[in-house]
N, C-alpha and C positions, 0 to 999 in steps of 0.2 A: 485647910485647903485640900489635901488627901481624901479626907471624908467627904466634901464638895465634886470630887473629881469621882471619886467611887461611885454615888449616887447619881452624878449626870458624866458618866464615860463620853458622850460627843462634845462638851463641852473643854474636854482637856486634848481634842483633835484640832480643832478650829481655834483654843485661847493659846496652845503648848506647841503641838507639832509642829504644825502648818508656818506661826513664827518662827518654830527656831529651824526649819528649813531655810530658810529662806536670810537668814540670818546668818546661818553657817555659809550661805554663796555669798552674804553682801562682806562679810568677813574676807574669807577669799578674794573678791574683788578689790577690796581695799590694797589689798597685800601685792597683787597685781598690779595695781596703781602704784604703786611704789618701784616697780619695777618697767614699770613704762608699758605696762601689759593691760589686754580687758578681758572677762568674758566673753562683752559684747559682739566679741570680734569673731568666735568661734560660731561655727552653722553645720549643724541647727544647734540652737540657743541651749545653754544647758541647762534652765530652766523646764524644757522638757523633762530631764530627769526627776526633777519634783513634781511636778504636774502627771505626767507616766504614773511613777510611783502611789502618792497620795491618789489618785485616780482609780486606780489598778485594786489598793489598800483598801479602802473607804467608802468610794461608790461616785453615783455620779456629783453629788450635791458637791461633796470633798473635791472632786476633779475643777468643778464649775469656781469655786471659791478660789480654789490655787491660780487657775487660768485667768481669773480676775486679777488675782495679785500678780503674779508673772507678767500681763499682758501691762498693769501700771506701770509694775519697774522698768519695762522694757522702753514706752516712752519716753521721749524729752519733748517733757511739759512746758518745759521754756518757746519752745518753736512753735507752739499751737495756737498764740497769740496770735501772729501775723500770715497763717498758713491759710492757704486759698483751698476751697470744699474739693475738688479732687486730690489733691496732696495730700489732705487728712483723710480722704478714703485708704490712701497707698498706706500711712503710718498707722491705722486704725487695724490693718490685714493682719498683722501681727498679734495684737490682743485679742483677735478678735477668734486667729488660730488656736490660742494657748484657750480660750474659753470653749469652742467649739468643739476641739482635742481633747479637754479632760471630760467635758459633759460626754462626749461619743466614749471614751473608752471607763465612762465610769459606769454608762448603761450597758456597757458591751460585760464589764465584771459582772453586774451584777444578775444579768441574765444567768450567767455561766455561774451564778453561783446558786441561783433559783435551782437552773435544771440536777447541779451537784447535788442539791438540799435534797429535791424530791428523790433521785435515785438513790439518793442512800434510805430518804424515805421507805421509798417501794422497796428498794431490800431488806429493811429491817422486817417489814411486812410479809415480806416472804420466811425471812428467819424465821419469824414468830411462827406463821403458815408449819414450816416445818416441825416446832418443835410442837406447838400444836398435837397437829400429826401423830408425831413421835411417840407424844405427853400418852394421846389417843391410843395407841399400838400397845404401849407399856399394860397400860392399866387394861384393855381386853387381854390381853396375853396373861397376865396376874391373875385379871379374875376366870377366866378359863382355865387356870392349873390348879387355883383355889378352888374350882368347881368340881373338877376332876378327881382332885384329891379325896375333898367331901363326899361325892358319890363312891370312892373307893374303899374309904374310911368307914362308911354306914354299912357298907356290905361285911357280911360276918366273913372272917379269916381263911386261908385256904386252909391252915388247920384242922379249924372247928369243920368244915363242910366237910373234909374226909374223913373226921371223926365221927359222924353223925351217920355215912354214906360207906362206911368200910366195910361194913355186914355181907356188902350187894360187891365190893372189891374192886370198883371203878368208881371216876369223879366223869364220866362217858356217857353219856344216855343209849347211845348203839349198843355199847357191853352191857349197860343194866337190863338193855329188854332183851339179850340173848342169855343173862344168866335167871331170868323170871323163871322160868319155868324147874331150871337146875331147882331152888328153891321151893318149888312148889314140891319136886320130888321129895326132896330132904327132911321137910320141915313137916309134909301131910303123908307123905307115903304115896303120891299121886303116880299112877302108873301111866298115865297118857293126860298130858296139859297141853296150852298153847297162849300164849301172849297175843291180843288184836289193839293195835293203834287207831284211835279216832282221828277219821282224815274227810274231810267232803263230805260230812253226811254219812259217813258210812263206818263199818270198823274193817282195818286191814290187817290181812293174817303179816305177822312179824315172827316169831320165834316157836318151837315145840319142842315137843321132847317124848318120846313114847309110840310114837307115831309109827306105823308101820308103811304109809306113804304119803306125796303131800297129798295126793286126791282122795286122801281119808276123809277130811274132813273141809268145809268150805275154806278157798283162802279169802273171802270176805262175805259183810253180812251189810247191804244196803241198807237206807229207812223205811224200805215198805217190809222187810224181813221180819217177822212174829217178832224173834229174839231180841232184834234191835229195840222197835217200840216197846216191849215190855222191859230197856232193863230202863230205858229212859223214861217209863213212865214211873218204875219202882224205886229208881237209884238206890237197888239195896242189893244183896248177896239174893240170889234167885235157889233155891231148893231144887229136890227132882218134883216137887207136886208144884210148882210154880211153871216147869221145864216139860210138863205132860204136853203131850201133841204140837210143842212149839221146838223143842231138837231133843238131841238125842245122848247131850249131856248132863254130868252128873251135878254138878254145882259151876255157880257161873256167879264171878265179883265184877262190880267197878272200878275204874280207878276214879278217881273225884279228883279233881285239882280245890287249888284254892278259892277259884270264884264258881264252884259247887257246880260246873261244868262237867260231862265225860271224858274224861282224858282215853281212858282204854280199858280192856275188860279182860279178866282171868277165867279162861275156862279150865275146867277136870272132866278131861273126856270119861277116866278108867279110873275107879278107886274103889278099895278093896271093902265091901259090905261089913267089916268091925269097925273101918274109918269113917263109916257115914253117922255122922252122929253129933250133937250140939256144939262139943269142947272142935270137931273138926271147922264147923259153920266160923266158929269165933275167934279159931286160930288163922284161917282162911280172912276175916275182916281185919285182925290184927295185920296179917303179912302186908294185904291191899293197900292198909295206911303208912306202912314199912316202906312199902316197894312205891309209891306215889311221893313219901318225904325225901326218897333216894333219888328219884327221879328230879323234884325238885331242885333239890340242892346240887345236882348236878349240873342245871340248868344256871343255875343262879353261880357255881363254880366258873361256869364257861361265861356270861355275863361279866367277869369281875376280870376274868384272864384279860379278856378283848377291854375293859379297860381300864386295864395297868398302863400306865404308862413310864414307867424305869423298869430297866430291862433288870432283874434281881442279881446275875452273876457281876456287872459291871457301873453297877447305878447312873449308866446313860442312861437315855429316852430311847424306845423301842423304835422298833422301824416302825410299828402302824402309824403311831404319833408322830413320827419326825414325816411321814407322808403327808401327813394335814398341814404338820407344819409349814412343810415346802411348799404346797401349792399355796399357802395362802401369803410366804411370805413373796411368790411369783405373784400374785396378784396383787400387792400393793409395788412388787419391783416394777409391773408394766403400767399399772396405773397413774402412780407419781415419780413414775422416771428415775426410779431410788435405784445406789449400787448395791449390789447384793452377790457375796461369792460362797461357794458352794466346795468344799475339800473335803474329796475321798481320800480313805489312809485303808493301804494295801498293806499286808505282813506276810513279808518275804516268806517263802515258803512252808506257809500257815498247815499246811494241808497234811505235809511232812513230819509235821508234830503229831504227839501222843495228845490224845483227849486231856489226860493231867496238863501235859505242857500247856496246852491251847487254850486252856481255862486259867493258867498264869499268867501267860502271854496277854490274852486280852483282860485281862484286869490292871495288869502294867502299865498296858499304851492306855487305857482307859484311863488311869490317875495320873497318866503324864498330861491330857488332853483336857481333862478335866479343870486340872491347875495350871496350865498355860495359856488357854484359852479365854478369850473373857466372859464376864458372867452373861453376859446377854446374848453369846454366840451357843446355837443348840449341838450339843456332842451328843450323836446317835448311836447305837448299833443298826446296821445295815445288812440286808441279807438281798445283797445284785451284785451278782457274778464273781469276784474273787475279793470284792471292797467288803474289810469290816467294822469298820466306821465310816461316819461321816458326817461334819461339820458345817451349819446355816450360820452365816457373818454376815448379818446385816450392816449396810453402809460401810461397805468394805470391796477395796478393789484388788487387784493382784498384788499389788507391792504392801498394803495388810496383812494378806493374810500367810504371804512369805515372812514376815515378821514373827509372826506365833508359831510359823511352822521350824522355824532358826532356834527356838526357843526349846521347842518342842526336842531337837534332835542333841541341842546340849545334853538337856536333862537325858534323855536315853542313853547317850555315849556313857554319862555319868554311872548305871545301872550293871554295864559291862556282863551281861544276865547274855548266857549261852544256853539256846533251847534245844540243841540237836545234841543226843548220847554218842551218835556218832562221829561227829567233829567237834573237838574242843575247843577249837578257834574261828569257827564262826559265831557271831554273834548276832543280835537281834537285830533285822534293819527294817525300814517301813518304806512304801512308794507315795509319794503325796503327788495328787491330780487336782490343780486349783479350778474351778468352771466360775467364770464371772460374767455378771450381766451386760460392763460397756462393752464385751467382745464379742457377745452372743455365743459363746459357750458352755454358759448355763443354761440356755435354754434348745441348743441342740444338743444336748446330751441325752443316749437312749434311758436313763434314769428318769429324768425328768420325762422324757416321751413316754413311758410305764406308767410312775405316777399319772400323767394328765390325760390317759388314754389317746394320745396319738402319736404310738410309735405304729400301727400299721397304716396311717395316711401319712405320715413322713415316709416310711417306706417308700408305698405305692409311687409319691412325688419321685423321690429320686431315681424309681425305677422306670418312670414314666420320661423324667428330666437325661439318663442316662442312654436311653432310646432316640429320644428326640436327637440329640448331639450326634448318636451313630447315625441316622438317616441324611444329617447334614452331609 
């Protein structure tokens, strides 16, 4: 019977419940009778209360089923014999209530249980919508830092670039072309050089050395210029029988980049008649490749700075990266109406400290912020105005990220780390600034206004807005 009842669950409404309702009232009525009492006598009927119930329970079919039984028992069947057709209308109002009553209140549940159905529906649908989303977010964000990293990784070492580049004593390209020519003295005995950078078609005087004034010698040399067309058409070290009736120098290099382009050209105004000579030509193409690898790799140094993104004293995320960051975690905060809070962390009288201190200071708060924060919220270094961190908490409102920041000031109290030589008893304190998105204080904040390029039309508005109210 159990197994019966598992397999057809309405069957054990209509064969079990619905009986022993109605069973348990005719029970009671008995008991009543014996006490010279009835049901029938209370109004409304309490038969209502089953028919209600199972109605309410089960739907309308259940309601209609009950009101039929309710509406029989409530008859006397005896009196219907001899009852004339309006008097069985009056006695009929009653059964006819109790069926009418659970059909209306069993289509009434189950609407309201339709529209419950869907709206949980539709939210589940949005949950998912969300985590979607989320899912989405995650895995670009992953694969953006695995990107990141990889491009980082392939690039050769800041080590190895300045070891390769240390000759020339900068990882700079501005200092490499102001020591060119230092070089050129050193290395050839050049009495008068000059370094020209290729710009527009032309080459621009940049550096010299020797020189008795600038108007010595051209500070540029256009593409209709002899010298020019000739070194472009030679791309080689130019001689003085190469240099007859086109200037007035004595040996003239290129610089070649990689994709066998002119980058720029060495000239030797002045050089001493024992230095002119093959071993000088060859020491001169030697330096050219020298001083073109240095340039390189200085290039390729500055390349790999811009992007690094963990700042190396404190293994947060640098400020250029947490700028990307921000804006783009603002644009999915305005797009999908996501909360998003934003905490700057101030250190109390940073400023005041010694360069040692301030380089332990922030490595501290950095591994406090690091390990109390959660893995998906980004801990920066910042460089706007006295803040030197700052923290992106995605799906996080004020009372979040007061949480981490409670956490945050245990652990510190814990450290009891005194930065000032001069007072023994101050200790390290931080200022926390929460900006969140439901109050719109993340996104009036002049930070963000930097980042997004409109802090000077926020300006101008409320210069405009603070006018307008004076003229009132």
């Amino acid at each position: 019977m159990k197994a019966f009842f598992q397999k057809f669950p309405v069957a054990k409404i209509y064969l079990v419940e619905i009986p022993l309702f109605f069973l348990a009232f005719e029970l009671v009525e008995i008991y009543l009778h014996s006490l010279h009492m009835s049901l029938g006598e209370l109004s409304p009927h309490p038969y209502w209360l089953v028919v209600i119930s199972l109605a309410l329970m089960y739907g309308p079919v259940a309601g209609i089923v009950t009101g039929i039984i309710a509406g029989g028992l409530t008859l006397n069947w005896a009196e219907l014999k001899d009852i004339q057709p309006m008097e069985l209308m009056v006695l009929a109002f009653s059964p006819f209530a109790f069926v009418s009553g659970g059909a209306l209140l069993g289509f009434i549940n189950r609407r309201q249980k339709n529209l419950i159905s869907d709206n949980f529906k539709d939210l589940d649908s949005l949950h998912q919508q969300i985590e979607d989303i989320e899912t989405d977010r995650q895995r670009l964000i992953e694969a953006n830092l695995n990107l990141e990293k990889k491009v980082v990784s392939r690039e050769d070492t800041i080590l190895t670039l300045y070891e390769a580049s240390k000759s020339l004593g900068s990882l700079q390209k501005e200092q490499i072309f102001q020591k060119i020519p230092v070089l050129l003295k050193e290395y050839l005995r050049a009495q008068a050089c000059s370094f020209y950078l290729h710009q527009e078609d032309q080459l621009m005087f940049i550096s010299q050395i020797g020189w008795h004034s600038l108007q010595e010698y051209p500070d540029n040399y256009n593409s209709s210029s002899p010298l020019y067309q000739q070194l472009i058409r030679q791309m080689r070290i130019l001689m003085p029988q190469d240099l007859r009736d086109i200037d007035n120098s004595i040996m003239v290099s290129p610089l070649i980049d990689q994709n066998k382009h002119l980058y720029g050209m060495i000239k030797i105004e002045k050089l001493s008649f024992l230095e002119l000579n093959a071993s000088t030509a060859k020491m001169l193409e030697i330096l050219a490749d020298w001083m073109m690898r240095a340039i390189d790799n200085a290039w390729r140094f500055s390349v790999s700075q811009e992007r690094q993104i963990r700042d190396p004293l404190t293994e947060t995320f640098t400020y250029a990266y947490f700028k990307e960051r921000l804006q783009r975690e603002i644009r999915l905060t305005q797009r999908y109406k996501l909360k998003t809070a934003l905490t700057l962390v101030k250190i109390v009288r940073f400023q005041d400290m010694t360069e040692t201190i301030q380089n332990t200071v922030l490595s501290i708060v950095a591994r406090i912020l690091l390990f109390q924060f959660r893995d998906e919220d980004l801990v920066a270094r910042v460089e706007f105005e006295d803040y030197q961190f700052a923290i992106i908490q995605p799906y996080t409102e004020h009372q979040g990220a007061n949480v981490a920041i409670m956490r945050c000031l245990r652990e510190l109290i814990g450290f009891e780390f005194k930065p000032f030589e001069d007072n023994d008893f101050e200790v390290l304190l931080l200022e926390w600034n929460v900006l969140e998105s439901q109050d719109q204080s993340l996104f009036n904040h002049p930070l963000v206004w930097e980042i997004q390029g409109t802090g000077a039309d926020r300006f101008n508005d409320m210069i405009a807005n603070i006018a307008k109210q004076a003229g009132k």
